[in-house]
LUMDOLO-485606 format. One record per residue: residue in one letter; y, x, z of N, C-alpha, C, O in turn. Coordinates in pm, whole numbers, plus 50000, padded with zeros to 5 digits. Each point is the difference from the previous one (the first is absolute). Layout:
BEGIN
AYXZYXZYXZYXZ ...
END
This chain:
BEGIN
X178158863281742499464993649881500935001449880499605002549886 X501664995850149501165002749883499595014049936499495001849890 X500805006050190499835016249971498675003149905500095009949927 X498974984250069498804996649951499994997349897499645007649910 X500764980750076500254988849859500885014049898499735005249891 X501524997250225500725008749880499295012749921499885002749881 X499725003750233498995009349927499184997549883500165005649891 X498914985250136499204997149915501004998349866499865008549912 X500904983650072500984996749939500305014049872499805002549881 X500795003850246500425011449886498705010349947499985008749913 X499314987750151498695008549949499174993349846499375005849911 X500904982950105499964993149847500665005049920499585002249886 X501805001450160501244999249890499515011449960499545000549886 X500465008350177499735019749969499125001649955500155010249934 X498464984550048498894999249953499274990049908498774998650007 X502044994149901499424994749883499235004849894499705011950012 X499904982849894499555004449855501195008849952501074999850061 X498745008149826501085004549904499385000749851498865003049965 X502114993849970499715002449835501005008849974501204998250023 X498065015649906500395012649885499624996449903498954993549988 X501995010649893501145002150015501324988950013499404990049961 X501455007150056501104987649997500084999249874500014988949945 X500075021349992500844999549837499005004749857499865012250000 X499664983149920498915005649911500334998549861500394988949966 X499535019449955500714996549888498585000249880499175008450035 X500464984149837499555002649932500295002749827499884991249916 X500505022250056500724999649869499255007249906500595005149905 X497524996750117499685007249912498574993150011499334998850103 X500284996149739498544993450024499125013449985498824998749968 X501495008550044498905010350037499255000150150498905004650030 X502074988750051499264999550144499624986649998500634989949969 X497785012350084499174984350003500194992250082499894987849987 X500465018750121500394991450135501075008450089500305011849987 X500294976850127500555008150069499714999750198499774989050050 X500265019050008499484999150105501194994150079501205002649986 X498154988350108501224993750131499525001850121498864995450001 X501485009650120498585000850101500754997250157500985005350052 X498094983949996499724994350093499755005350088498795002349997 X502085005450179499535005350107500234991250093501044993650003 X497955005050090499414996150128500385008050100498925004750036 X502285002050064499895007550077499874998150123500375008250084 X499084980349942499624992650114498845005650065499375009349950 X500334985250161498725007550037498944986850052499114999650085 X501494989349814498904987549958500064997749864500985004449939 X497984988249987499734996349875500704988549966500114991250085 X500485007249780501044990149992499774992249863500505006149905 X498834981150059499704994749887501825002449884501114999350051 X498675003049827501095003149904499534991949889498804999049972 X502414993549948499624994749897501145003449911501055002850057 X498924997549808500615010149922500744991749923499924990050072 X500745006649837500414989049921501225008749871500715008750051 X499464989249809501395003149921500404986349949499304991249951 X502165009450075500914991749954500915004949860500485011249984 X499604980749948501155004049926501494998250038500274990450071 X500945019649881501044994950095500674995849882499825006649898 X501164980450100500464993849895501395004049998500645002249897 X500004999150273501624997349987499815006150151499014999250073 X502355007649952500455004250106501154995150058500385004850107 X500404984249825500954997150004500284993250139499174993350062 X502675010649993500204997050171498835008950065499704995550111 X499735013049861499015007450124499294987050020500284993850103 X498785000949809499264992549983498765002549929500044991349913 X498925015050071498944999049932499134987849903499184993850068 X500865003649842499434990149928498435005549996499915011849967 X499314983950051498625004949944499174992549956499994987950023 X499015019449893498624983449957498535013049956500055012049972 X498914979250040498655011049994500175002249840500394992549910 X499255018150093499035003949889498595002149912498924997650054 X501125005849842498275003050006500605013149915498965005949972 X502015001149978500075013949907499985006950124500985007249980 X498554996350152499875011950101498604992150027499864987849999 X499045022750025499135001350066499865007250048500405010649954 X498704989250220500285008450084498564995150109499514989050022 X500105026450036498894998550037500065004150138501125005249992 X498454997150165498964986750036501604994650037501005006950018 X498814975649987501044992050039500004994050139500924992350029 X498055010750069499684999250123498965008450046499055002649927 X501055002150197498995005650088500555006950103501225001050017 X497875004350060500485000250198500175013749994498925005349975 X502095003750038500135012750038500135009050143500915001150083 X497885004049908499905005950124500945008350076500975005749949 X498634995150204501025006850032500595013549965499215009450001 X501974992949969500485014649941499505000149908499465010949982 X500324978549893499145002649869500864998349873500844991650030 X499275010849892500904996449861499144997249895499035006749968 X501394982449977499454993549824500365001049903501014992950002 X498885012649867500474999449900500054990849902499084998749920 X501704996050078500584987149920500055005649820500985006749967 X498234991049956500195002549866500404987249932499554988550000 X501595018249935500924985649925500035006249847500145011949972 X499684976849935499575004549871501044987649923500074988250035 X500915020249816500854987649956498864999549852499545008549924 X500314974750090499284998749922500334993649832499254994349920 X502555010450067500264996749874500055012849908500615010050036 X498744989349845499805005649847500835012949985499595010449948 X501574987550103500945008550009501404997850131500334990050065 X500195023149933501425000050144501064985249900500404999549884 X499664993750195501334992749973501365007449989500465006950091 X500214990949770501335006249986500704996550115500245009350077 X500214977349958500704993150104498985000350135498934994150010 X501775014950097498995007250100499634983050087500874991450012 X497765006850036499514994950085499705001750164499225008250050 X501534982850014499755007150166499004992050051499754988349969 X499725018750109498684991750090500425004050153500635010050034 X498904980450043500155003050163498365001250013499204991649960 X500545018050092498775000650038499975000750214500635007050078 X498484983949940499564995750139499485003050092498944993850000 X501125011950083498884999050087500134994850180500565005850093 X498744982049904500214990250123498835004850090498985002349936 X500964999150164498814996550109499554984850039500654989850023 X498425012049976499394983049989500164996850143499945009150082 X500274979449952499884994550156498415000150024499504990450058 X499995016349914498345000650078499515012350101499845011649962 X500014984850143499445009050078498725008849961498904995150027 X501135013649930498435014549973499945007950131499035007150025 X501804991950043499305010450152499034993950028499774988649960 X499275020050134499054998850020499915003550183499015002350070 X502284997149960500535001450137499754990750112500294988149992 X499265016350096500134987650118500975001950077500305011850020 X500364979450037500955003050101500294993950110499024994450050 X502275004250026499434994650134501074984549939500845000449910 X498844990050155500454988249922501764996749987500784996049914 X499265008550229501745002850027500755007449847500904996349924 X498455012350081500905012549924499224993049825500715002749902 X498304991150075499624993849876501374993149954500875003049919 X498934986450169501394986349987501205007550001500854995849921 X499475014650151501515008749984500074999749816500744993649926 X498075016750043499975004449882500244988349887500805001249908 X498434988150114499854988949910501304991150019499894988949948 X501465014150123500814992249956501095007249958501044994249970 X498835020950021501075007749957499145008149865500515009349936 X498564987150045498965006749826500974999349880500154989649936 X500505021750038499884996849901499985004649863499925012349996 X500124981549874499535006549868500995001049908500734990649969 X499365023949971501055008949927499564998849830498904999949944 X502634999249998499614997649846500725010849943501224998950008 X498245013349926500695008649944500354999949780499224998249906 X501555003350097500514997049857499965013749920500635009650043 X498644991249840500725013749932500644994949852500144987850000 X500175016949906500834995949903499205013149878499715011850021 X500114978549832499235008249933500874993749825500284988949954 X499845023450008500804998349912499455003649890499295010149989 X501064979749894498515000349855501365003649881500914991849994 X499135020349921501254998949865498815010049945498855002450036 X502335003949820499095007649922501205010250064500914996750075 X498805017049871500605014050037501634998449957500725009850019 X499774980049932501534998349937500784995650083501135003450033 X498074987350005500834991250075500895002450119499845010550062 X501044981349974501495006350065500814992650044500374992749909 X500325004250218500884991750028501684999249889500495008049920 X499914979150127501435004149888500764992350078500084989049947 X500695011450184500704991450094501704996949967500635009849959 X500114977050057501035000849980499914983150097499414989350017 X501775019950021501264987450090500574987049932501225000249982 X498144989349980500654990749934500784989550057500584991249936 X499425010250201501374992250054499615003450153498945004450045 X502504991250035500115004550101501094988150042500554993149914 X499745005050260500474993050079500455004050122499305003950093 X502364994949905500075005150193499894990950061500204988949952 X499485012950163499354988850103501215004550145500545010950018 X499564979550044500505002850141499455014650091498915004850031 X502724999249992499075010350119499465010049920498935005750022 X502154997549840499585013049935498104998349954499205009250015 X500594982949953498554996249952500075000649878500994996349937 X497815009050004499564998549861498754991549928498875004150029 X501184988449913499034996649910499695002849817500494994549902 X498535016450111499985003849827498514997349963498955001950062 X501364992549803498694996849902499725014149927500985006549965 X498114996950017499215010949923499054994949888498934994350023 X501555008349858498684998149920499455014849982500465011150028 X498234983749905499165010149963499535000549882498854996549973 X502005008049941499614999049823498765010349936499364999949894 X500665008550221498605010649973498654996249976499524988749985 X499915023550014498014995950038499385000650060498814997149987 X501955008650143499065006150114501204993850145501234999449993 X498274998550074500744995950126500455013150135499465011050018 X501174985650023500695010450109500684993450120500504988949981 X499575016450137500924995250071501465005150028500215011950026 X500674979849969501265007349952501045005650154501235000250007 X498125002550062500255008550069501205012850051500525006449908 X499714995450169501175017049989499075007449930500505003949894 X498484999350119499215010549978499964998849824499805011549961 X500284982249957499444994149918501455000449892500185006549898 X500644984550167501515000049942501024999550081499894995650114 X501025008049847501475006050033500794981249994499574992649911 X501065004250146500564985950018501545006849997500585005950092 X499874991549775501664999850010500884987249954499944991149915 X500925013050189500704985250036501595004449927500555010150043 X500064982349855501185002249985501354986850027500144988149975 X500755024450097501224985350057501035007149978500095012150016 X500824979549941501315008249934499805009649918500855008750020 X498194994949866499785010349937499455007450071500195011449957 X499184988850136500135012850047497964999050073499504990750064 X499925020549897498594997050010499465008250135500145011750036 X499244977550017499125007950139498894998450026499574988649977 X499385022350083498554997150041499564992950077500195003150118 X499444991049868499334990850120498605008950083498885003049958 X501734999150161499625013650133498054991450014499764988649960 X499455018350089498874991150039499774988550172499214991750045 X502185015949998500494987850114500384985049935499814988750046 X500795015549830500384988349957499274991549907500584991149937 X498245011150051498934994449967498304994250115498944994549971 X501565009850130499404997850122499774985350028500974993050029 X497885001949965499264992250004499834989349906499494989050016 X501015016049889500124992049832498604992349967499964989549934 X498915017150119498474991849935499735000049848499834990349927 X500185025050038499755000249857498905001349977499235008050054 X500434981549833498735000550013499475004249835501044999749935 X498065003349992499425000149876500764995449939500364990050062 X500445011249806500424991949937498715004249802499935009449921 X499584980950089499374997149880500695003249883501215000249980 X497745002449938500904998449870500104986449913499234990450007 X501785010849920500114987649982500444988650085499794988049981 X500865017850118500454989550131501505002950008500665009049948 X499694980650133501255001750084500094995350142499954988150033 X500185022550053499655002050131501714995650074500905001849917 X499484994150192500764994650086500135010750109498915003550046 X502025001850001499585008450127501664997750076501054998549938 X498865001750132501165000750173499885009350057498965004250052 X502895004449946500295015650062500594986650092500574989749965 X498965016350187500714993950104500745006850104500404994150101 X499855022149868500055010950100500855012049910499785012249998 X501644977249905500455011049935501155006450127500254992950098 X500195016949892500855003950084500965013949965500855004450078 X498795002149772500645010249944500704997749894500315009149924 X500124975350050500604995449880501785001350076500004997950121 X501265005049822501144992350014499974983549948499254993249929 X502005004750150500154984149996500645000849832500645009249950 X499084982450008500264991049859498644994849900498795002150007 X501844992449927499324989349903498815010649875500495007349913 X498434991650100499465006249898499734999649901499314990749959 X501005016849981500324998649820498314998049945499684990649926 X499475018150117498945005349935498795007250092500335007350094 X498514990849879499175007550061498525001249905499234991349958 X500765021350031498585006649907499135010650057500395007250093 X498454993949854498385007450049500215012049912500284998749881 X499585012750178500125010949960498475013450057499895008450089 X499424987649820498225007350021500335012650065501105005449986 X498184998150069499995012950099499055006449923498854995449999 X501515016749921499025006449956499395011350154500445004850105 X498394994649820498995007550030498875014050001499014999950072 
END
């Protein structure tokens, strides 16, 4: 019965809903809408309900959010068949792109309602019905005009025990980014003397969005390529592209 339960188990996990794309950007009112789409690769039908949030603050790897009415977005529920995909049309419904970029989390939950149309044997029903369960996929949709642009800087920093870091990031730009290795170069200076911070040593930091117009909090807990002494200084250096 264990062996059972587990199965089933991971056969949920491997086989949820998915939302394409994760990342969507909108910087040209020439496009009326934008597509988000909903797959089913299950080989049962799975009720979906759709929802956009606005995101206010990211701050601590924390999400702030609250509804909107400037995104509209069409259908916001219905049952997708097996192996079937939906197209989610999302439309921004202000006059013009906001200079200061706007983020939305866009949703998609499976409803706790049963649509099979399955019979089964009662044993293996009740297995199913206490290990069911329902997957919420997130994508992220990003509203500026064609200018707009992150502008990141280090405005204070803290050593912590155990070679730990704590640094604030503002975001004086228009467009948001995550500040990342990939993204920026992290140099650390001690005794004069300036070093990179390796992507081991940013390993499991939880960087998340930093907004514009924000100041974001983040914890290096896994530095390990620094020498010992007191640090003078540490600045964001853009990775061109």
């Amino acid at each position: 019965m264990k062996k059972t339960i587990v199965l089933l188990l991971l056969l949920n996990i491997a086989y949820a809903i998915t939302l394409t794309p994760l990342t969507e950007t909108l910087d040209s009112k020439k496009k009326k809408y934008l597509i988000f789409k909903v797959k089913n690769p299950t080989a049962e039908p799975v009720a979906v309900d759709v929802s956009v949030l606005r995101v206010l603050s990211t701050d601590n790897n924390r999400e702030k959010r609250e509804p909107t009415d400037k995104i509209s977005y069409y259908p916001s529920q219905f049952v997708l068949s097996p192996k079937d995909t939906k197209n989610i049309r999302i439309r921004y419904m202000g006059s013009k792109l906001p200079d200061i970029e706007e983020v939305y989390r866009v949703i998609a939950k499976e409803l706790d309602i049963d649509v099979s149309d399955k019979k089964e044997d009662d044993s293996i029903s009740e297995v199913r019905a206490k290990i069911k369960m329902r997957f919420t996929y997130e994508g992220l949709l990003l509203v500026h005009n064609p200018t707009s642009k992150p502008e990141l800087k280090i405005t204070s920093f803290k050593e912590l025990p155990n070679r730990e870091l704590s640094i604030s990031i503002t975001n004086n730009g228009t467009a948001s980014i995550v500040p990342m290795a990939r993204n920026y170069n992290f140099l650390v200076t001690i005794r004069g003397k300036e070093y990179l911070l390796q992507p081991e040593d940013l390993k499991g930091a939880e960087f998340r969005r930093a907004l514009p117009r924000q100041t974001n909090t983040y914890y290096l807990k896994h530095i390990v390529n620094l020498p010992n002494g007191k640090i003078d200084s540490i600045r964001l250096e853009r990775i061109k592209k």
